[in-house]
Structure formats: structure tokens, C-alpha cells
N, C-alpha and C positions, 0 to 999 in steps of 0.2 A: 456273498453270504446266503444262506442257505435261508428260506421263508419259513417262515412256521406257521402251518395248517392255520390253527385255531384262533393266530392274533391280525389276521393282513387281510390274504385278499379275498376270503370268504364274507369279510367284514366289511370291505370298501363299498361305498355307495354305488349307484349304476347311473350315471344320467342320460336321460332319452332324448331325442332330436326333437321334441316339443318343449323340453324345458323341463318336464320330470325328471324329481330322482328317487329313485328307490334306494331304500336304507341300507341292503346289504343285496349278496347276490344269489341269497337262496330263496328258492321259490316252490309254493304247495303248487304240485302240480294240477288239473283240470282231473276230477275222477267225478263219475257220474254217480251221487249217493244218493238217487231217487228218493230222499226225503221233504219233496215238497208235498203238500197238500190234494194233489189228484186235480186240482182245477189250475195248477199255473203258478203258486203262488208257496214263498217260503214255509216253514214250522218252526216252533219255538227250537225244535232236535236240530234245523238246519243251522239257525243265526247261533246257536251254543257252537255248534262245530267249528264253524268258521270264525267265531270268536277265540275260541281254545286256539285255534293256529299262529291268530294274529298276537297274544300271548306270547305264543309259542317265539316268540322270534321272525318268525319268516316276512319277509320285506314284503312277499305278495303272493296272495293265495285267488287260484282263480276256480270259477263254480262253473264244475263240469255240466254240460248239455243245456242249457238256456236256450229254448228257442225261440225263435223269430216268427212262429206261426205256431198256431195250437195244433194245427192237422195232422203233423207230422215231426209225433216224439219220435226219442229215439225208444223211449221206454216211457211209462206211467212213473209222474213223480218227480219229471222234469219241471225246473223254472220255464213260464213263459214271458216273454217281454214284449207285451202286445197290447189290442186298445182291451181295458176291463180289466187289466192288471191291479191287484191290492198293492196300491204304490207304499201305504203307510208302512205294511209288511219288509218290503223292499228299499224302504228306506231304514226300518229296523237294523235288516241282513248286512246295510251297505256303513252301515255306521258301526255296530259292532264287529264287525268284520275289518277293520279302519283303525281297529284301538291298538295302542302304541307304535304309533305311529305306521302303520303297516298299509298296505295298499289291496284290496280287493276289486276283482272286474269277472263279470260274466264271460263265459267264454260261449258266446253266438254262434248258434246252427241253426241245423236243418237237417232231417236226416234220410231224406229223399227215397232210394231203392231201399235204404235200410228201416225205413220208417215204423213202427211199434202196429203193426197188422191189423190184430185184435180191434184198436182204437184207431185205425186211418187207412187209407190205400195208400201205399207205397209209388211216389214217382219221380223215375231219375231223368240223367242225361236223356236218356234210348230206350226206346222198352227192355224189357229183360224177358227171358219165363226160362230158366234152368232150374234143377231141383234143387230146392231148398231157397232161392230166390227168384222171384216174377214183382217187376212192377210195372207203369206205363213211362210211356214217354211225357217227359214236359214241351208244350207248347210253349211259341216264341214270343207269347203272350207272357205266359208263365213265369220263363226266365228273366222278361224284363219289367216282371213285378221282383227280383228281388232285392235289388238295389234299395228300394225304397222302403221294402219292409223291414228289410237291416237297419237303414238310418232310423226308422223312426225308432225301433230298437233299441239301437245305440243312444237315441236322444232320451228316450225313455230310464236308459241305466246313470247316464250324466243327471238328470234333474233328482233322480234317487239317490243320489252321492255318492254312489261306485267311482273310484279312479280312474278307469279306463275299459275296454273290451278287449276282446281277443274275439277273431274271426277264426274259427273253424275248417281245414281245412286241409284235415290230417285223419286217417283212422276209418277211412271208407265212409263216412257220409257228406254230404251234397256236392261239396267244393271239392272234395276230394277224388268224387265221383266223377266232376266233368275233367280230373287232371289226369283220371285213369284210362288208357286203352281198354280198358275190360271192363269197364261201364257207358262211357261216352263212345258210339258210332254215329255221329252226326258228324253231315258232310255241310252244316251251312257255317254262318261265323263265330257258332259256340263248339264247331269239329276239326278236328284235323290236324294242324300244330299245334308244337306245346302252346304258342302262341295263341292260337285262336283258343284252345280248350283251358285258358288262361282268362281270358278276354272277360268272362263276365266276374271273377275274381277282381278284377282290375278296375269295372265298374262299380263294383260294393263301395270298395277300399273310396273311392273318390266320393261316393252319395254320404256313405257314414260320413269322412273325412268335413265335410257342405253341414252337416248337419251338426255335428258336435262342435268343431274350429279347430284353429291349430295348436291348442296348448293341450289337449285331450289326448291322453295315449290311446293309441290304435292299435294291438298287438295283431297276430298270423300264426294260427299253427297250421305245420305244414309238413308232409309224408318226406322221407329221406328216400324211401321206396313202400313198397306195396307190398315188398317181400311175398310176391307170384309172379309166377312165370306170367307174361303178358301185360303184367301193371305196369304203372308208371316204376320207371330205372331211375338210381342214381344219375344218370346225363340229363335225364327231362328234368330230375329235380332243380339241378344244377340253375338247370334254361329257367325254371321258376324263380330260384334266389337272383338271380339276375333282372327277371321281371319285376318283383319284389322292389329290388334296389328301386326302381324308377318311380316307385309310388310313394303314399307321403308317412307309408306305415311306421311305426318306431322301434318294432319288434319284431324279431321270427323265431319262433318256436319250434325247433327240427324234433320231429318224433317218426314212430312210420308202422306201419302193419296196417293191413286189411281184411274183412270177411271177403270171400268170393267163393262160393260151398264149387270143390270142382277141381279150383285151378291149383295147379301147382305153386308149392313153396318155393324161394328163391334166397340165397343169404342175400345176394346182390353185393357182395364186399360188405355186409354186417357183421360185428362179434356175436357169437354165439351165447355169450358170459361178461358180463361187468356194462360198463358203460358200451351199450348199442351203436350209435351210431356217431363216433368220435373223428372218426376217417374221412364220413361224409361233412364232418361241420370246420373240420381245418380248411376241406376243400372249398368250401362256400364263404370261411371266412376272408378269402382272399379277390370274392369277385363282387361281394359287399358291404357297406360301410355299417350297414344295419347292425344297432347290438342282435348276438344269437343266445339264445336260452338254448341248452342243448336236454330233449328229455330221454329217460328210458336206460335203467338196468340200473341206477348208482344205485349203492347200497352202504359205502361206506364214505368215512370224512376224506378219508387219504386218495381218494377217486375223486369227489368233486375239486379237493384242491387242484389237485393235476389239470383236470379238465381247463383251468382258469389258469393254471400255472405254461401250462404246455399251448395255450392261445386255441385251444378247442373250441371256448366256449366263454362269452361274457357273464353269464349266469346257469346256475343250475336247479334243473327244476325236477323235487322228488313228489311221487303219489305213496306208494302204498310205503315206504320208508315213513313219511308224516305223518300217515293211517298206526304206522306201528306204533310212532311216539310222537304224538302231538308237539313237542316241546324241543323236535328233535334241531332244530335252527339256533336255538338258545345252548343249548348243550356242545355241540359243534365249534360255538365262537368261545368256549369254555377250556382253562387247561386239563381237564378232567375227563374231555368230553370222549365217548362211547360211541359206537357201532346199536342200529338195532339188528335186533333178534329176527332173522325171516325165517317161518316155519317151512318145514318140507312136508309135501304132499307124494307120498305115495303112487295110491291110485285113485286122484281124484277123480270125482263124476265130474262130466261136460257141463262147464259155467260153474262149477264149485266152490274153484277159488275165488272167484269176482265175490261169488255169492259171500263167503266168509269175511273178504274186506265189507262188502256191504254190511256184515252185522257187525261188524267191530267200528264203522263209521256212524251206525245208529247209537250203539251203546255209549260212545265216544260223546256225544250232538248232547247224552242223555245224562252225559257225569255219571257213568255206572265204571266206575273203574274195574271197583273188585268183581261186579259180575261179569264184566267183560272178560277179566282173565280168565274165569270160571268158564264162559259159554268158549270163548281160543280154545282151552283146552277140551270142552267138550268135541263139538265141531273136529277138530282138527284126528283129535282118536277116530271118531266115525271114515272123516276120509280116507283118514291110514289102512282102513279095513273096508274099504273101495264104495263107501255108502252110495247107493241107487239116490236118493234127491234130500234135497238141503231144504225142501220147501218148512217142512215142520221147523226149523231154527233161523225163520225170517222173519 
């Protein structure tokens, strides 16, 4: 008998290897909506947003770029999860964001060579200095602080009432950094194999794990590839879900794409169109036990079912599909339920479109419905007509 979308397995629980369940198997994905307050710390626009989701249906929305050190956003307006954190704020975020029954967790970084310039010096694996990116190298000092800055992190998001974390470790910043050939050239025990350039991934996962316990979800996002010639491949990714398997994580979150101004693009076996990286997460569902979130390109119901139906994917996790309709989880588990609307861009300027979901994630935080529509369609004319910067409609 044939499933139907809207009544099964969209809607079936997930339960995690610490004894967690989430309610159903659609998940906000991690988008970085630089609406905290400039010092660390959530805004009333943040806790509405992430409430609106939880609303919305979604079993679990998680809060893109949370770092683990102030030094190093990825951009102004990140959450920090550090000592001098407004916990009261954070326990607001962690509670409304929580409502009907829904699950929210920071998703924990560090954004190393990619680090926000202006506000910090940038430092990765290895030194860098190519155009358009230069940082220094981390000492072995460095890297074995950050185990520990992550746990306290972690312990800090647990006593604020967040459900769980997600480690970072996907998208070109830190973690991601030491998995990539094209960041990491260290020859000591943080270089070399996937294994070693694994290794300090491997140490977090166990300090967090020391610090929160074992009933505390742990999630992992992590690059399917790098999608550049010379990044981490599909086969190292592979070597990592299998590192993975061995730790006490409860989650992997397959996503993938990186900045590296330079290197060449690569599909590496990705689609070009619909669901990205499906191919890669059949093949990883077979070398671990770990439930997989699969992210990147759904767009419609009839795509997440499959993903779930076809053994792709235990969960699926949308960003800017949720940016479009907050409600879009609810809708989904509905006989009625819709597709949203994704605009096309023309010729947008460089960072245009982030920038547009960024004002549609402010306006969203803000309960401006009708001006929201208003500023889409303003926005969206301009870049059809190839606007030079989006600064003025931020």
C-alpha cells in the first residue's frame, strides 16, 4: 500500500540513542539570522522567530552560529555561549522556542579562517594568506583549549533549557576547516589522515559528552563534500560518518559547500537541483547506526517524503523553505497541505539572496507579516534589475 505524504512518516516520532524523541521528522534548519544584540546575547525579534517555528510544527529548530568564544563570529549578531552570557535572555530563547512540544539547541561554532575580520583576527588549521582570505595558524595550545570551551558551552545551553547542541562542522568554519585539505596542512596529530584531521572533532564530541551526560542530545553537522576541487571528497566524508559511528553523538546532520575564494568548484556526485546530497546519505546510511538529518535543496512535501521513504534520510531538515512559511511543518502534516513559493533571482548582487532571507527572518522575529510581503516584493524587483547593494533594505 502506497504511503501518503501528509499522514505517516513525516509525522512519526525520531528517537535518539540517549533516550530522546522528537515529535516528528521535520526539522528548521541552522540559518544564521544575526539578530542577537551585538554583545552575545538573544532579542526579543530572535525568541519571536524561534517561537513562530516551534508553532509552526517543526519538531526542532536549531540557532544558526552560536559561538563558543566571542573572538571569533562568524558575522556581528551571533549568539555567544560563554562566561557573561545574559542566561535569563537564553533561557527566554530556550523556553519559547520549546513551545508545543517542539525541541530547540544551538548549533555550536567557531568560525576560525572564516572569522568576521572587522571584529577579530581570523585563525585556522594553518596559516592562510590567498586573496580574499589570510588568517594565522592555531597553536597546539589553542586547539586543546577547545574541547573545553565547547563543554562549557554545551553545559551553559543545558542549564538554559535548550534540548540539545549540534556541533558545527560543516560549511567551511573551524571543524570543518581541520576536515579540509585546503585549510588544514599540519603534519602533527591534528594533520594528515582523515583520521588525524578528525582527531580533535573526536575530542569535543567526548568533553561536551563529560559535561552535559548521557541523556543530552549531542547532534554533528557535517560537509558531504566541500564541493572544490582539493576539499574534503565524498570518500573522506564517508571516513568521518564512520568516525562519527564510534562516538557517543546521537545525530549527523549531512549538509556541504564551502568558501575558499580561488579554488575550483566540484559537483563531487551532488545534484545540481532538488534535494543535494541524497546519494551521499544512502551511502553513509549503511556504515552507520546514527539517525541522519539529511540538509540542502528540499523545496517541496513530495521530496522530503521520499527522502524518508527511499531510506535517504531519518529526518529532514529545511532553512529558507521555513524562512518562507514559518508554519510550513504544520501545513505539510495537513491534507491540504502546499509547496512554498521560492522567488527567482535574476541577477542578484553577491550575498543578495542571504541578505533578502535575512530581512524576511527580521520581519518574520517582528510579526510584520503584511510588511514583509511588501519589502519580498520590494527587494526582490530591485535584484531582478541587478541592484548594486541591499545595504539600504537591512
Amino acid at each position: 500500500m502506497k504511503i501518503q505524504p501528509a499522514t505517516n512518516l513525516l509525522t512519526l516520532p525520531l528517537d535518539l540513542p540517549c533516550g530522546v524523541r522528537l515529535k516528528n521528522r521535520l526539522i528548521k534548519s541552522a540559518m544564521s539570522d544575526s539578530l542577537g544584540d551585538g554583545a552575545g546575547n538573544p532579542t526579543k525579534a530572535q525568541i519571536r522567530l524561534y517561537e513562530r517555528w516551534a508553532e509552526g510544527g517543526a519538531a526542532l529548530s536549531l540557532i544558526g552560529e552560536v559561538q563558543t568564544d566571542p573572538h571569533y563570529p562568524e558575522k556581528p549578531g551571533n549568539l555567544v555561549l560563554a562566561a557573561g552570557v545574559d542566561l535569563t535572555a537564553m533561557k527566554a530563547l530556550a523556553k519559547r522556542g520549546s513551545t508545543n512540544g517542539a525541541h530547540i539547541w544551538p548549533q555550536l561554532g567557531h568560525a576560525g579562517a572564516l572569522a568576521h575580520e572587522p571584529i577579530s583576527t581570523p585563525k585556522g588549521p594553518s596559516p592562510l594568506d590567498v586573496e580574499g582570505l589570510k588568517c594565522e595558524g592555531m597553536s597546539l595550545a589553542e586547539i586543546r583549549d577547545l574541547p573545553m570551551s565547547y563543554a562549557q558551552a554545551a553545559k551553559l545551553a543545558q542549564n538554559a533549557g535548550f534540548g540539545g547542541v549540534m556541533i558545527h562542522a560543516g560549511h567551511g568554519f573551524l571543524f570543518s576547516q581541520f576536515l579540509s585539505p585546503l585549510f588544514n596542512h599540519r603534519s602533527d596529530a591534528y594533520g594528515g589522515s582523515v583520521k588525524k584531521r578528525f582527531r580533535i572533532i573526536g575530542e569535543v564530541i567526548d568533553a561536551v559528552r563529560d559535561a552535559v551526560g548521557p541523556a543530552f542530545p549531542i547532534g554533528i553537522r557535517i560537509n558531504a563534500t566541500d564541493k572544490l576541487e582539493g576539499g574534503i571528497s565524498a570518500v573522506d566524508a564517508l571516513e568521518v560518518v564512520r568516525l562519527l559511528d564510534e562516538t557517543s553523538v546521537d545525530l549527523i546532520d549531512i549538509s556541504g559547500g564551502t568558501y575558499f575564494p580561488g579554488a575550483k568548484s566540484s559537483s563531487d556526485g551532488t545534484s545540481s537541483s532538488g534535494p543535494y546530497f541524497t546519494d551521499f546519505a544512502k551511502r553513509a546510511k549503511k556504515i552507520t547506526s546514527k539517525p541522519l538529518i539529511l540538509t540542502g535543496g528540499f523545496e517541496t512535501r513530495d521530496q522530503a517524503q521520499q527522502a524518508l521513504q527511499d531510506g535517504s534520510a531519518d529526518a529532514v531538515s529545511l532553512a529558507r523553505a521555513m524562512a518562507l512559511n514559518p508554519s510550513l511543518a504544520n501545513e505539510w502534516f495537513s491534507d491540504t497541505a502546499g509547496d512554498p513559493e521560492f522567488p527567482v533571482f535574476d541577477k542578484p548582487p553577491r550575498g543578495g539572496i542571504t541578505a533578502w532571507y535575512s530581512m524576511l527572518l527580521t520581519a518574520l522575529g517582528e510579526d510584520r507579516e503584511i510588511i514583509s510581503t511588501k519589502l519580498r516584493q520590494k527587494l526582490w524587483q530591485h535584484m531582478k534589475r541587478g541592484m548594486p547593494s541591499v545595504a539600504r533594505f537591512g
